[in-house]
C-alpha positions as CSV (number, residue, x, y, z in Angstrom):
1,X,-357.9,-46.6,-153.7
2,X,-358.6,-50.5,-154.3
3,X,-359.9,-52.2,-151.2
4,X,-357.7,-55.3,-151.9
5,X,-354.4,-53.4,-152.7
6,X,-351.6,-55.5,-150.7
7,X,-349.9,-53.5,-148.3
8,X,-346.9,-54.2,-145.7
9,X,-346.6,-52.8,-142.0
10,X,-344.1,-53.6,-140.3
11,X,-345.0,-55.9,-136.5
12,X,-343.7,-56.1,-133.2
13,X,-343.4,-58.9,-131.8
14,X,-343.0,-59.4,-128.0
15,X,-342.8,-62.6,-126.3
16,X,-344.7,-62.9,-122.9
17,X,-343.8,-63.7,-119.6
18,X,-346.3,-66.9,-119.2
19,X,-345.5,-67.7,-122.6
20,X,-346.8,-66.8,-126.5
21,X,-346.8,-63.6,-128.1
22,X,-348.4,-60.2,-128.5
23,X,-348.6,-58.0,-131.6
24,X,-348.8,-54.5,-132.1
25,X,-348.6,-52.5,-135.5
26,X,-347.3,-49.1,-135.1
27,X,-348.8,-47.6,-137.8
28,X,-352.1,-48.8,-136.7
29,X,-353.5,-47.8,-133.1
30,X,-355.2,-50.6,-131.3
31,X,-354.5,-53.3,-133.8
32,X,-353.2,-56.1,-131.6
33,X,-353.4,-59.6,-131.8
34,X,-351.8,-62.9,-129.7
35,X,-350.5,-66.2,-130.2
36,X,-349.3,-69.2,-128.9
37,X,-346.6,-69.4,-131.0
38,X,-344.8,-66.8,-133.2
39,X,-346.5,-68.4,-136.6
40,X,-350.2,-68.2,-134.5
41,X,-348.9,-64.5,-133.3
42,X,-348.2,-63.5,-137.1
43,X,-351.2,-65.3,-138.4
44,X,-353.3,-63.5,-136.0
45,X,-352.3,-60.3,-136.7
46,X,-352.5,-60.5,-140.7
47,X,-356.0,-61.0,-139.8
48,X,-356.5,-58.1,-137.2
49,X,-354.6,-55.6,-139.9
50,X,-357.1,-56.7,-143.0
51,X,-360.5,-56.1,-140.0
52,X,-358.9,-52.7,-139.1
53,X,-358.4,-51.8,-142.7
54,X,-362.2,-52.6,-143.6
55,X,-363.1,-50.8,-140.8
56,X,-360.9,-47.6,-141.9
57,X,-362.4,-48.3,-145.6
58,X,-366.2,-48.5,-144.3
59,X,-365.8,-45.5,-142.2
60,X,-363.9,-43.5,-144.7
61,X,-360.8,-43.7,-143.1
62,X,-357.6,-42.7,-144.5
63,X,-355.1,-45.9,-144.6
64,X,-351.7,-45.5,-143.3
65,X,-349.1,-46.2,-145.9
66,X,-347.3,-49.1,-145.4
């Protein structure tokens, strides 16, 4: 499997009480990111899911299907 094949997982998106955002992707445990606004939130994220996939790909890892 490529190491820059494009996937898609799907976010969700939950705005918090003091304001901005978290993220969580089901797919992938742990991966979570935040933002000040919903463009920072998903901005955020798109990074945390590419670290978490090289991390799965380095330790030989199998990646969830997106």
């Amino acid at each position: 499997m490529e190491a820059n094949m494009v996937r898609k997982y799907r976010v969700l998106l939950d705005p918090n009480e003091l304001g901005g955002y978290t993220v969580t992707v089901p797919l992938l445990p742990g991966c979570i990111s935040e933002g000040d606004t919903r463009e920072e939130a998903l901005a955020n994220i798109r990074e945390a899911i590419e670290l978490y996939i090289e991390s799965l790909i380095d330790d030989d890892e199998i990646i969830p299907a997106g």
